[in-house]
MDTraj code that builds the backbone (N, CA, C; nanometers):
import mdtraj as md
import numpy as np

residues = "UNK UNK UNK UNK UNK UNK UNK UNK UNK UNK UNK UNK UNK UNK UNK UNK UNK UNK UNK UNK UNK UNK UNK UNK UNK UNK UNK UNK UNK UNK UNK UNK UNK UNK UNK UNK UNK UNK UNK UNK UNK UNK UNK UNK UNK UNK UNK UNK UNK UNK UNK UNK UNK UNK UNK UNK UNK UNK UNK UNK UNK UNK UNK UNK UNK UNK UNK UNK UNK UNK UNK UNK UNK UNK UNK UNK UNK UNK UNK UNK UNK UNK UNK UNK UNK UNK UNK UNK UNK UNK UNK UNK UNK UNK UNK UNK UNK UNK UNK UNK UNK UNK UNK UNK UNK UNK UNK UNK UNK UNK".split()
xyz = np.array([
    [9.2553, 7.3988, 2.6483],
    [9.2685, 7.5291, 2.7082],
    [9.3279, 7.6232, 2.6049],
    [9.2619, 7.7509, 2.6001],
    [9.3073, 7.8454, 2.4935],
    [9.4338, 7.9140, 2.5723],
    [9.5565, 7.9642, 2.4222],
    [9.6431, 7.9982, 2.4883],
    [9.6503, 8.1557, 2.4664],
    [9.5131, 8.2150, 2.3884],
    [9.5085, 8.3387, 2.3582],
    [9.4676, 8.4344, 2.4631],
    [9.5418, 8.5205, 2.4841],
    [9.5369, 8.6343, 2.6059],
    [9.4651, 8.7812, 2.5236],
    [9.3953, 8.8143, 2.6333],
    [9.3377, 8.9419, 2.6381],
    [9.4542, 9.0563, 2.6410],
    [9.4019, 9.1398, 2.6165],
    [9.4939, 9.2764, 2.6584],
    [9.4579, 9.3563, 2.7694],
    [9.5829, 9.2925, 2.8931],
    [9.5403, 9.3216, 2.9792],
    [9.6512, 9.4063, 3.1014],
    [9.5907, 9.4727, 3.1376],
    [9.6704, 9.6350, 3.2165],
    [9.8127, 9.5351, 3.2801],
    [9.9153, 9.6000, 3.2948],
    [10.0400, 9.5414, 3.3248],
    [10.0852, 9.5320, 3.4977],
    [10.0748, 9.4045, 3.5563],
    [10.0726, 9.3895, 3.6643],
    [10.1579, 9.4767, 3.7006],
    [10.1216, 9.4817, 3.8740],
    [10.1603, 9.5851, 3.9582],
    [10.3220, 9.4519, 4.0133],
    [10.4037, 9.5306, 4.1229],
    [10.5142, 9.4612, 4.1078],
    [10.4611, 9.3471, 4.2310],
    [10.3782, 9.3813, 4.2938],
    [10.3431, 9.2815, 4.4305],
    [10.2365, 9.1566, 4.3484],
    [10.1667, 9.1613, 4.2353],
    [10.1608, 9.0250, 4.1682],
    [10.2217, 9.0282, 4.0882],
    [10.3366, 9.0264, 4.0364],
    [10.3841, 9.0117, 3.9843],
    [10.5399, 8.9142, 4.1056],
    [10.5664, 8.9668, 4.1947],
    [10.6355, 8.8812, 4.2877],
    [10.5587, 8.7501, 4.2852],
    [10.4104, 8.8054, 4.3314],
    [10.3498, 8.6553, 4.4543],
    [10.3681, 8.5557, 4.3007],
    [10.3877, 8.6065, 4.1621],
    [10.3183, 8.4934, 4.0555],
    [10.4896, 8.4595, 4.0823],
    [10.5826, 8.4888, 4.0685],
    [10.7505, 8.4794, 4.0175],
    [10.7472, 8.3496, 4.1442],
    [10.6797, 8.3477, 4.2677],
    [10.6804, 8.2515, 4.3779],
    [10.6409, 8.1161, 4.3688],
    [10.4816, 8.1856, 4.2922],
    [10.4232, 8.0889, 4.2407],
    [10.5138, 7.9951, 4.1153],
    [10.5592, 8.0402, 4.0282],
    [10.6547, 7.9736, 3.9481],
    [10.7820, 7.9038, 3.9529],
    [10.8580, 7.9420, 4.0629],
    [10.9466, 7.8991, 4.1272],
    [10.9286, 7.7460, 4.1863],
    [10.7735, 7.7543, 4.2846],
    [10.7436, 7.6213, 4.3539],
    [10.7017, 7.5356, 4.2137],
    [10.6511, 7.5684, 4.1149],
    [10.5794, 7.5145, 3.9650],
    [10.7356, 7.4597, 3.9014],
    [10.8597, 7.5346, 3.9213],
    [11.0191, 7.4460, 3.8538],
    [11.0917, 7.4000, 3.9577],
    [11.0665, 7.3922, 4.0982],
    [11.1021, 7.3418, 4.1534],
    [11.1390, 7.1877, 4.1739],
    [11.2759, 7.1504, 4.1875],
    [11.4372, 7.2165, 4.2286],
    [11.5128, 7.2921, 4.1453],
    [11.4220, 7.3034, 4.0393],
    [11.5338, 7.3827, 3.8970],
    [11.5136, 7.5578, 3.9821],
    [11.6238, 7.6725, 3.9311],
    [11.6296, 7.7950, 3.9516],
    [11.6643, 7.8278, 3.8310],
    [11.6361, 7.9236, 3.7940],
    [11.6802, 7.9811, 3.6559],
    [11.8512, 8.0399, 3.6796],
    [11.9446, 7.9818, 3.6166],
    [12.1085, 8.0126, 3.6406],
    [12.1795, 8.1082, 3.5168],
    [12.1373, 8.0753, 3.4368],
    [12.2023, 8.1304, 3.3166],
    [12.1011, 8.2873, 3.2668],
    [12.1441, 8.3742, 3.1928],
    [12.0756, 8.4575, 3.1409],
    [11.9688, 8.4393, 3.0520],
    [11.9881, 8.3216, 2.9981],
    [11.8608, 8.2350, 2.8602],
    [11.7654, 8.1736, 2.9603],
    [11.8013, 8.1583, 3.1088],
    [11.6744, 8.0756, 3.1567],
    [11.6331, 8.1879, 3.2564],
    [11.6821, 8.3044, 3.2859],
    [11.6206, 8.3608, 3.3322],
    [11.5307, 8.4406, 3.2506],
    [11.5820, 8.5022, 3.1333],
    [11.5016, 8.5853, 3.0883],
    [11.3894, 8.4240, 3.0042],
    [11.3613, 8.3403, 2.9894],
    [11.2651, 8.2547, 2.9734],
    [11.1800, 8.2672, 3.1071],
    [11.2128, 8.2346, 3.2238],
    [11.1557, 8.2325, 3.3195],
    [11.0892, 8.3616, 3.3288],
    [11.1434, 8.4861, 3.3002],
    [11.0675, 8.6107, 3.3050],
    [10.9068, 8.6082, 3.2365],
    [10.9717, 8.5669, 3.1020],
    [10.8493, 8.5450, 3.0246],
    [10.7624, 8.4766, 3.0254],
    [10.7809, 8.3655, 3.1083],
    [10.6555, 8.2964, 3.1219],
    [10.5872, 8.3427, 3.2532],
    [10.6335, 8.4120, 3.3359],
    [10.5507, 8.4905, 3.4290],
    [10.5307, 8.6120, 3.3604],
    [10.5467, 8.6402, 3.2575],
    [10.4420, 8.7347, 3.2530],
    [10.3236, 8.6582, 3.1553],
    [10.3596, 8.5947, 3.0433],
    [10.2281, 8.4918, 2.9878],
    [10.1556, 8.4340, 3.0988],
    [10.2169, 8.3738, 3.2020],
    [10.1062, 8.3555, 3.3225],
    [10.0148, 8.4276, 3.3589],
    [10.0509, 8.5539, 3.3776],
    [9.9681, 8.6388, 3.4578],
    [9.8827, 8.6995, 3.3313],
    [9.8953, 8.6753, 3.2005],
    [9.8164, 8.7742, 3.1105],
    [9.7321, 8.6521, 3.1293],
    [9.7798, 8.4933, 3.0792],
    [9.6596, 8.3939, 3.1129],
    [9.5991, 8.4037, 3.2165],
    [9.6050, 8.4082, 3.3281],
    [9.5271, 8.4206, 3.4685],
    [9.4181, 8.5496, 3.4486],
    [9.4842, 8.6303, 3.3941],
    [9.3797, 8.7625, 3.4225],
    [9.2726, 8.7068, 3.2580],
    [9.3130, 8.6884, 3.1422],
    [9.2180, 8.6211, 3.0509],
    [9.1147, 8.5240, 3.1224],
    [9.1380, 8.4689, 3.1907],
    [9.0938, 8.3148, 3.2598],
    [8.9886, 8.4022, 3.3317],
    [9.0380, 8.4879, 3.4327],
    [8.9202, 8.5840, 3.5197],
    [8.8324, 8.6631, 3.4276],
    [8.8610, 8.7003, 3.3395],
    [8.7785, 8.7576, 3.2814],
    [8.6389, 8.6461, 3.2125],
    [8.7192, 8.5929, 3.2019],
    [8.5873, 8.4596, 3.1234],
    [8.5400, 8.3791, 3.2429],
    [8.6141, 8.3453, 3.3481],
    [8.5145, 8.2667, 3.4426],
    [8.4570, 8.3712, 3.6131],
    [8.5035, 8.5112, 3.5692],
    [8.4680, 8.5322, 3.7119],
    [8.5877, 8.5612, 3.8420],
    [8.4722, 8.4998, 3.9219],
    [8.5826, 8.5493, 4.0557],
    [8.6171, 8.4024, 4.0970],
    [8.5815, 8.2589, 3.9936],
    [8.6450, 8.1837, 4.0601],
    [8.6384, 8.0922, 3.9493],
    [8.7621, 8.1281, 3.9050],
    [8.7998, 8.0631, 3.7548],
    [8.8404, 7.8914, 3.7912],
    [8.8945, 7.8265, 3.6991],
    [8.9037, 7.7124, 3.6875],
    [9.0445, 7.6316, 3.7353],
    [9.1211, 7.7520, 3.7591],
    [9.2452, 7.7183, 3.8496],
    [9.2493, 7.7767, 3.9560],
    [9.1221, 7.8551, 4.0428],
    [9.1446, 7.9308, 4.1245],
    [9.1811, 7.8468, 4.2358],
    [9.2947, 7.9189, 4.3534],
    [9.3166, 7.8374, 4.4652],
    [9.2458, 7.8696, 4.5822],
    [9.1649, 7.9407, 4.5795],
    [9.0832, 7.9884, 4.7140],
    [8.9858, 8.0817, 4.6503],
    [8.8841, 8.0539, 4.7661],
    [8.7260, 8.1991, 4.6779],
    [8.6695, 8.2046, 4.8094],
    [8.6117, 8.2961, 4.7958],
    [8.5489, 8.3699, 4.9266],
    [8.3889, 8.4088, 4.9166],
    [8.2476, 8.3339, 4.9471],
    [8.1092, 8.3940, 4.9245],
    [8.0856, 8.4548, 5.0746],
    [8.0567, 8.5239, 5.0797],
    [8.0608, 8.6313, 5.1840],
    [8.1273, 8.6220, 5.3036],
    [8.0592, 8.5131, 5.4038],
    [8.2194, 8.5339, 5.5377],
    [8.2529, 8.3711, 5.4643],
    [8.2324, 8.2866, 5.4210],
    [8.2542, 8.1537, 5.3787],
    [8.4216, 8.1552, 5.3202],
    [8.5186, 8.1221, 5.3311],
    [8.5961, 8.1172, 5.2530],
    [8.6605, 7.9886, 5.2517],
    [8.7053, 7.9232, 5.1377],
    [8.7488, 7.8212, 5.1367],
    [8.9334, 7.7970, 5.0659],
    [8.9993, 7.7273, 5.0876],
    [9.1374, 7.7199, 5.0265],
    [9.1477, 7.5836, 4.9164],
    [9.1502, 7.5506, 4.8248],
    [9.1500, 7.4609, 4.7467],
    [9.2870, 7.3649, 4.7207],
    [9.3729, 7.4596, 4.7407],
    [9.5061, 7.4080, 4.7308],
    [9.6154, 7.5352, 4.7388],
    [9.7468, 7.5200, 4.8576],
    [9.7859, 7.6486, 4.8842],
    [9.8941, 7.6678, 4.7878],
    [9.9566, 7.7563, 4.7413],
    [10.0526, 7.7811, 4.6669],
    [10.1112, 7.7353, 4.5039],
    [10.1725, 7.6659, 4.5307],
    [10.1884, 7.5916, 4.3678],
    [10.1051, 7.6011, 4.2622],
    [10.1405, 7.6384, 4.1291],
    [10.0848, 7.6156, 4.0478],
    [10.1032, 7.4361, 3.9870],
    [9.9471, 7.4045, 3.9756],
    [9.8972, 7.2929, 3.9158],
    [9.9480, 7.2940, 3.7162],
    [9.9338, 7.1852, 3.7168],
    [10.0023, 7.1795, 3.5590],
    [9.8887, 7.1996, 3.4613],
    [9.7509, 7.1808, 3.4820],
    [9.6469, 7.2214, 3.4073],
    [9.6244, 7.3760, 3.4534],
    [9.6368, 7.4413, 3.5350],
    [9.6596, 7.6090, 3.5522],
    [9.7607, 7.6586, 3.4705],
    [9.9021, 7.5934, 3.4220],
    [9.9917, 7.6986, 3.3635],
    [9.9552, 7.7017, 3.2245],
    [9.9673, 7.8392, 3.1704],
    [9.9622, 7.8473, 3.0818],
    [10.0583, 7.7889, 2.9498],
    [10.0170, 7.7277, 2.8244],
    [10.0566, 7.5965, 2.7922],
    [10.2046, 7.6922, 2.7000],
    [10.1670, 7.8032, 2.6512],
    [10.3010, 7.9127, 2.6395],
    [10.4056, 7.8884, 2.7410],
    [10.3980, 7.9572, 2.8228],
    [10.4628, 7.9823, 2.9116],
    [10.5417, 7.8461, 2.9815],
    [10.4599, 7.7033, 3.0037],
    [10.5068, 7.5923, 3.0407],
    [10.6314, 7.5415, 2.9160],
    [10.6024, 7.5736, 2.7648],
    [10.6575, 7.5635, 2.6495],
    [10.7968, 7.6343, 2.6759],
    [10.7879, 7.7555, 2.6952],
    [10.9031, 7.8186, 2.7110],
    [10.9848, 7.7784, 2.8430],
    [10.9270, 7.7271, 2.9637],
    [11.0322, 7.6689, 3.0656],
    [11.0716, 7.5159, 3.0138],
    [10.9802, 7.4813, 2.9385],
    [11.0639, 7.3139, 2.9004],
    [11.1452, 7.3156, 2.8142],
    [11.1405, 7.4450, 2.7192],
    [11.2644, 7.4225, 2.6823],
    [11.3667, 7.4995, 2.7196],
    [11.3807, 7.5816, 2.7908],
    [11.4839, 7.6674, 2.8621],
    [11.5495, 7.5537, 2.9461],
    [11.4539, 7.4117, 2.9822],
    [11.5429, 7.3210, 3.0567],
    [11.5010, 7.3313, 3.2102],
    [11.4007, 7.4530, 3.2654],
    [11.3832, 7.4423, 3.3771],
    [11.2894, 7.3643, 3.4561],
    [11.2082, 7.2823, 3.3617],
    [11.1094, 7.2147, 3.4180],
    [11.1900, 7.0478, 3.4053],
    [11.3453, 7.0302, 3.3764],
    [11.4339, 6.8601, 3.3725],
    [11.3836, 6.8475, 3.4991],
    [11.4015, 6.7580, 3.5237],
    [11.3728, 6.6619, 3.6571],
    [11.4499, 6.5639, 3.6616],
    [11.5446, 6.5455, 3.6020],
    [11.6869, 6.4123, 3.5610],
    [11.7237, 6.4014, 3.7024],
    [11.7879, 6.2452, 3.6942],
    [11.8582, 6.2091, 3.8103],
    [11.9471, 6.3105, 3.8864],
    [12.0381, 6.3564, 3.7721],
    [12.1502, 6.4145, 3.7983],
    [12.1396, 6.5705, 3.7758],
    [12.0003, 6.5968, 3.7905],
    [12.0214, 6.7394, 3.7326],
    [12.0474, 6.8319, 3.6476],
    [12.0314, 6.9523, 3.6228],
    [12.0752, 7.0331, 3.5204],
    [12.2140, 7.0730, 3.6178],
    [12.2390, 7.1121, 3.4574],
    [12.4230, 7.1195, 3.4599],
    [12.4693, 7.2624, 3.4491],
])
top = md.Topology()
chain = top.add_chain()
for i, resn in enumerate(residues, 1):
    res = top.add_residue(resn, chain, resSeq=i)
    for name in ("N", "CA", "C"):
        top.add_atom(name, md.element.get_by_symbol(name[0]), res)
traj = md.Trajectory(xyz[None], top)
């Protein structure tokens, strides 16, 4: 998967929430606590969303991580919410593993 993004118009703040949701359930039980993992966490929602909109541009209206598509009244759901680990962009996954938000340790981050 390419990690090169288009140049693309700067999300509005309502996807830009639903993706911050989407990312949340994607580090989940981790939350971003400190100022270094939040502003990491920032950034990889926005590399998300420049990958997602790159991704639409090359596959359409029903790209290769899409979670639902619609052919006229037909609509189908593929999988609700979460981002899948072959959907995130491999940037953006880079920058939460090492910010620490994607540990999964017994004991947690500290």
């Amino acid at each position: 998967m390419s990690d090169i993004h288009a140049r693309v118009d700067p999300p509005g703040e309502q996807a830009l929430e639903r993706l911050r949701e989407r990312m949340y359930d994607y580090i989940f039980p981790n939350v971003p606590r400190t100022l270094a993992e939040l502003a990491a966490f920032e950034q990889a929602v926005q590399l998300q969303y420049e990958h997602e909109e790159t991704e639409r541009e090359k596959y359409g209206d029903v790209p290769p991580w899409a979670e639902s598509f619609k052919i006229g009244d037909f609509q189908m759901t593929l999988r609700e919410g979460a981002l899948r680990r072959e959907a995130v962009c491999p940037a953006a996954r880079g920058l939460l593993l090492r910010s620490g938000l994607l540990y999964r340790g017994a004991e947690g981050r500290r």
